[in-house]
C-alpha positions in Angstrom: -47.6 -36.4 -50.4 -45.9 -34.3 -47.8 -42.1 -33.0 -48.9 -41.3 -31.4 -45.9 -40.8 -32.0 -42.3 -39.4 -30.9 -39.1 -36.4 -32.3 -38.2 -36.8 -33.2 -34.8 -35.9 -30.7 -31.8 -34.8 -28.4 -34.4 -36.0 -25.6 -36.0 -35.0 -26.7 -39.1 -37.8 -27.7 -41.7 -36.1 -30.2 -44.3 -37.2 -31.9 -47.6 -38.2 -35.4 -46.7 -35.7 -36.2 -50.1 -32.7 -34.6 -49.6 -29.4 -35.6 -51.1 -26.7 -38.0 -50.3 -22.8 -36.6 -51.1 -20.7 -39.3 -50.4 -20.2 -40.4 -54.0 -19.1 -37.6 -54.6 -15.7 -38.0 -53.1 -15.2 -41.7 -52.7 -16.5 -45.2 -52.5 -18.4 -45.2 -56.1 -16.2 -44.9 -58.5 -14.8 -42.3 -60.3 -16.5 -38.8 -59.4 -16.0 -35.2 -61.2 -15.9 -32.1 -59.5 -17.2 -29.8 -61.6 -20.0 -31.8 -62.2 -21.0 -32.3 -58.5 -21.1 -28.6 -58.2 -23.6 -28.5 -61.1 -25.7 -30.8 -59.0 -25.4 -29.4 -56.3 -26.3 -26.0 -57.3 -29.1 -28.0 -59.6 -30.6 -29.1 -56.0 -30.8 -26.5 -54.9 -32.9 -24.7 -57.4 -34.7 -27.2 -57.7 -36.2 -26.9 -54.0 -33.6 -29.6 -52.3 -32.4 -27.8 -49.6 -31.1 -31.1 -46.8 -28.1 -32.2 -47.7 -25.9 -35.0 -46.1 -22.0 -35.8 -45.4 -19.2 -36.4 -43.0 -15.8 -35.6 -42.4 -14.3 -39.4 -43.4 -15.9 -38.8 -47.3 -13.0 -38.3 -49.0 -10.8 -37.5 -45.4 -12.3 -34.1 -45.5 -12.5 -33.6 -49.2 -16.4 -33.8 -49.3 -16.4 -31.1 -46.8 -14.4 -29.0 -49.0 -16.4 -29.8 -52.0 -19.7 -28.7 -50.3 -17.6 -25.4 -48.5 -17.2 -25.0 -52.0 -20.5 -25.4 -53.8 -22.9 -23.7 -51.0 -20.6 -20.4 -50.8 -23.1 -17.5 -50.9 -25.5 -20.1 -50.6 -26.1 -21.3 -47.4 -29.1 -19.6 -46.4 -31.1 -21.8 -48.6 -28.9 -24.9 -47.0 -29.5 -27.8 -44.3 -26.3 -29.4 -43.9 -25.5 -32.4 -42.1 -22.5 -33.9 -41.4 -20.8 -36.7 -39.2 -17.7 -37.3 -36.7 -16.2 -40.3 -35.4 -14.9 -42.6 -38.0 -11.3 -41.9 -38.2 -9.0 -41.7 -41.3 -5.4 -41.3 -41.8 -3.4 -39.1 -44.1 -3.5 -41.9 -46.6 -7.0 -42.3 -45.8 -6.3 -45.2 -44.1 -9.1 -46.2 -41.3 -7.9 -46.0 -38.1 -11.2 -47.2 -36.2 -13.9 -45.1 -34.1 -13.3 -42.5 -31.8 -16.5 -40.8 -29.5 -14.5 -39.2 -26.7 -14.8 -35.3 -26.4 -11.9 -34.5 -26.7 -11.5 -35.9 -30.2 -15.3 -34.5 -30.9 -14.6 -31.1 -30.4 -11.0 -31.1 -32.6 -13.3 -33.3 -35.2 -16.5 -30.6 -35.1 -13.5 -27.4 -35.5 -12.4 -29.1 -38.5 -15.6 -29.6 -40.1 -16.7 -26.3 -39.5 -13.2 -24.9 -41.2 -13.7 -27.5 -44.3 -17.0 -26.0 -44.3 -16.6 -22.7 -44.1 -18.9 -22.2 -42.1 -19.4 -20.7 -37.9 -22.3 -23.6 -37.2 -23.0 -27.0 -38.5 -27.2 -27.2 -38.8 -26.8 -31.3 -37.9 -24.4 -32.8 -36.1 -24.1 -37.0 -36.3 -22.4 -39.0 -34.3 -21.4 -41.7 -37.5 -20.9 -44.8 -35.5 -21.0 -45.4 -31.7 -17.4 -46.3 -30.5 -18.3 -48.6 -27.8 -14.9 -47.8 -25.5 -16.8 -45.1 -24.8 -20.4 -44.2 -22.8 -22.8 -42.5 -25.3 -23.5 -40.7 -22.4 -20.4 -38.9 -22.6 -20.2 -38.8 -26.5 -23.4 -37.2 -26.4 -22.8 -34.8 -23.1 -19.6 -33.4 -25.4 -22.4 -33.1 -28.6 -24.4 -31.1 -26.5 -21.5 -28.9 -25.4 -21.1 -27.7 -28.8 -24.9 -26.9 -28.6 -24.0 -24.8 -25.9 -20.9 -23.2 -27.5 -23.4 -22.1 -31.1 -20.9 -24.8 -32.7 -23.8 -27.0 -33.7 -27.5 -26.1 -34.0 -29.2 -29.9 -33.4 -27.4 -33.5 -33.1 -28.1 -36.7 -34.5 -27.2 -40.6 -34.3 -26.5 -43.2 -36.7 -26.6 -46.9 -36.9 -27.8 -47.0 -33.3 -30.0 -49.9 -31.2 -33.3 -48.3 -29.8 -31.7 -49.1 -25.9 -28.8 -46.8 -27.0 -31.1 -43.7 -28.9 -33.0 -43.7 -25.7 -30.2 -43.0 -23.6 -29.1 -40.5 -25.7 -31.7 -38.6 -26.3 -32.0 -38.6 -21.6 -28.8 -36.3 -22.1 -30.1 -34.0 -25.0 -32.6 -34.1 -27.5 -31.5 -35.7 -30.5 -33.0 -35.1 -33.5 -32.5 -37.5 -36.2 -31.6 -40.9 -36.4 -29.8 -42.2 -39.6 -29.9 -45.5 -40.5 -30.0 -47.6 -43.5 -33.6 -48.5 -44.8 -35.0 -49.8 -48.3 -36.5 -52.1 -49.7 -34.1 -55.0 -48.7 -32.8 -53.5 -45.8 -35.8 -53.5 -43.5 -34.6 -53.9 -40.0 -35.3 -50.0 -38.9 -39.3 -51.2 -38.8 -39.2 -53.9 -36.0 -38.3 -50.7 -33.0 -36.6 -48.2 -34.3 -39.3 -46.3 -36.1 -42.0 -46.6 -32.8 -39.4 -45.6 -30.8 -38.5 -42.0 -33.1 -41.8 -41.6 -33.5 -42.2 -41.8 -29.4 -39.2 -39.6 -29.0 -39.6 -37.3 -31.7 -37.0 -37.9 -33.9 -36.4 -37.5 -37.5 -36.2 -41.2 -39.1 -33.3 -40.5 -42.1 -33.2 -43.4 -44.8 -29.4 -43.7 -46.3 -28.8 -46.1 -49.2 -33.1 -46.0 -50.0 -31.7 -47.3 -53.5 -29.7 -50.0 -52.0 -26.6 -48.8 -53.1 -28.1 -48.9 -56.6 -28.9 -52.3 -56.6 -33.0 -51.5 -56.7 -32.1 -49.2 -59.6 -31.8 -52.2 -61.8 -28.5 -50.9 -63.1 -26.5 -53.1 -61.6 -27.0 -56.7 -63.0 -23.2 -58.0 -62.6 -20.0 -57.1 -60.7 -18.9 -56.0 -64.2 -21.3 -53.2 -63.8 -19.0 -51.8 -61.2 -15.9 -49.8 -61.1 -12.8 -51.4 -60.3 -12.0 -49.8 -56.8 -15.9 -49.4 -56.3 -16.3 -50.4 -52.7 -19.8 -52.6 -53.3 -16.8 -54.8 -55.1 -16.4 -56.1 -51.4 -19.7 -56.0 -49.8 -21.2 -59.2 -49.1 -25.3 -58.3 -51.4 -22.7 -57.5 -54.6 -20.7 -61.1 -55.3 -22.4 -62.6 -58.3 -24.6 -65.4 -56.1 -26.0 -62.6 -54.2 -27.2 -60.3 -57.3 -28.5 -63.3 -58.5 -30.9 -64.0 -55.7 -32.0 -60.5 -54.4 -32.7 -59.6 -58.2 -36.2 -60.8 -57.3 -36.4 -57.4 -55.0 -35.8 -55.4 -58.6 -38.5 -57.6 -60.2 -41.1 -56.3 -57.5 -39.9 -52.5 -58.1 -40.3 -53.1 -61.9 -43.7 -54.6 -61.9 -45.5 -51.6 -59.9 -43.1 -49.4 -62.2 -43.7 -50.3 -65.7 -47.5 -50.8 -64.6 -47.7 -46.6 -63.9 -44.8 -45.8 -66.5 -42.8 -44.8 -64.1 -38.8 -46.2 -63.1 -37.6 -48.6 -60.6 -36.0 -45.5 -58.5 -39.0 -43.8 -58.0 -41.3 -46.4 -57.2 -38.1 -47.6 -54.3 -38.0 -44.3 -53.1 -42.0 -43.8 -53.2 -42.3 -46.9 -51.0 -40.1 -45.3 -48.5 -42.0 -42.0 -48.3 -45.3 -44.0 -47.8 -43.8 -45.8 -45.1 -44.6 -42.8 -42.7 -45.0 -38.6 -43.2 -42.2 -38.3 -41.1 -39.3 -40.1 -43.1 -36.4 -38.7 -44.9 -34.6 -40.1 -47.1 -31.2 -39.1 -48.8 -30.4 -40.6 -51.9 -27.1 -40.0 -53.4 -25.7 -39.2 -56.8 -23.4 -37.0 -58.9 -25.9 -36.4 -61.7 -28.2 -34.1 -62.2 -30.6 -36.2 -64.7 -30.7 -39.1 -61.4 -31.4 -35.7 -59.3 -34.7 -34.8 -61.3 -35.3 -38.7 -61.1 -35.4 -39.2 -57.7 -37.6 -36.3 -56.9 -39.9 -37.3 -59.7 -40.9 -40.2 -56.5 -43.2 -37.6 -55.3 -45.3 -37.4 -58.0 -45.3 -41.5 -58.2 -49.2 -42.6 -55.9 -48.6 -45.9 -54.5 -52.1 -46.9 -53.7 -52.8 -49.5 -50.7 -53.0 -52.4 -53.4 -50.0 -51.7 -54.9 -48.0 -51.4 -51.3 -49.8 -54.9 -50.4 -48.9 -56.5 -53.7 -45.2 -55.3 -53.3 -45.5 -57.0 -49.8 -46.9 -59.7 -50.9 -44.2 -60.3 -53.6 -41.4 -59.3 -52.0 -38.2 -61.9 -50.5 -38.7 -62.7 -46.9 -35.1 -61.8 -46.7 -32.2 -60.7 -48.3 -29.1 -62.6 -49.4 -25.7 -61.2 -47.8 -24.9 -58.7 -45.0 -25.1 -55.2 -45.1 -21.5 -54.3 -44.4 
């Protein structure tokens, strides 16, 4: 199985698993700094080198963290990270914001957060509709221009939308959510990055942990945890799209393997040119999730998962 890939209209070559950071600041529970360093610096040497984030983790602090970690380091780093959803000094959401104005005061404080003179990939994190993506994507590619940013990328966008992005400059990933029960990505979106060129970036390839197994109850959660609030976590939910787990843990118990790899094996059979960024803060779920590379999937086991899986899934996304 490939493990690398060219991101897009970059020059960048990426792992196709890279690492997710978000937990590591906010929105799963209590987090440690020290150890996220250790994991970080753990991913690293142990051949990880994409790594993902955005300026609302945390209000910055993820930034910081990663400024942080990757000092002396960032030679052997990819970094992405995100502008657009807007906090307050509370952290308080204060809605989306994809005028240029606000995207080049957004990309200088990522850089300083950083530390760093270029971001490698720079998302736009959600599309604020008040304004043209033609224009939020005309001020991206000014920071091309200016050696601010080295390639741009999307998330959470409708094909219609990438492809009148991409008219204005080359955009070279798309991040979206895609796993298992979250499957929408394959009915356009992947023919149309494939047509395009662009780097296909899976978010959440766990589902949030839910495919893990690990979490059977709401009690499995943290109080402040944000799945406490999102629709595929109340208690009926779990209940039904447990079947999706039953699936994973069939094909993994059958090649003594675990339910994470197998989840994240599926999505790197889906097509060579996937990435996918699982997150977590520890380094024994690290060397778990890369262990998916070393998991074969043959053509029966991808039909029997199809075969078995939910036709869909019980509760929204968000």
């Amino acid at each position: 199985m490939k493990q690398t890939t060219l991101l897009g209209h970059s020059a960048l070559n990426v792992n196709r698993m890279g690492l997710g950071c978000m937990g590591m600041s906010e929105f799963y529970g209590s987090f440690n700094e020290d150890e996220s360093i250790k994991t970080l610096h753990k991913a690293i040497d142990l051949g990880v080198n994409f790594f993902d984030t955005a300026d609302m983790y945390g209000w910055g602090a993820n930034e910081r963290l990663l400024g942080k970690a990757f000092k002396g380091r960032w030679n052997e780093v990819v970094l992405a990270t995100k502008f657009a959803v807007m906090r307050g000094p509370n952290g308080e959401f204060l809605g989306l914001n994809g005028k240029p104005e606000y995207i080049r005061q957004a990309c200088d404080q990522s850089l300083q957060n950083l530390g760093v003179e270029a971001i490698d990939l720079y998302y736009m994190h959600r599309q604020d509709r008040n304004v043209p993506i033609e224009e939020t994507v005309g001020a991206m590619a000014d920071l091309v221009k200016q050696g601010k940013v080295k390639s741009i990328g999307l998330s959470e966008v409708d094909p219609a939308t990438l492809r009148r992005a991409h008219a204005v400059h080359p955009i070279s990933a798309l991040q979206t959510e895609y796993s298992l029960w979250s499957r929408e990505p394959e009915q356009e979106l992947f023919e149309v990055c494939k047509e395009l060129g662009i780097t296909f970036v899976a978010y959440s390839p766990l589902g949030r942990g839910f495919l893990t197994g690990a979490i059977k109850s709401r009690a499995d959660l943290e109080a402040g945890d944000f799945r406490l609030n999102n629709p595929r976590f109340t208690e009926e939910a779990m209940q039904k799209n447990i079947k999706f787990v039953e699936v994973v843990d069939r094909i993994a118990q059958s090649k003594g393997v675990t339910k994470a790899q197998v989840a994240l094996a599926w999505i790197l059979n889906r097509n060579e040119d996937i990435t996918t960024i699982p997150g977590t803060r520890k380094i024994h779920r690290l060397e778990e999730n890369l262990g998916a590379f070393q998991v074969e999937l043959t053509e029966g086991d991808l039909a029997s998962m199809e075969a078995h899986l939910p036709p869909t899934t019980v509760g929204e996304r968000y």
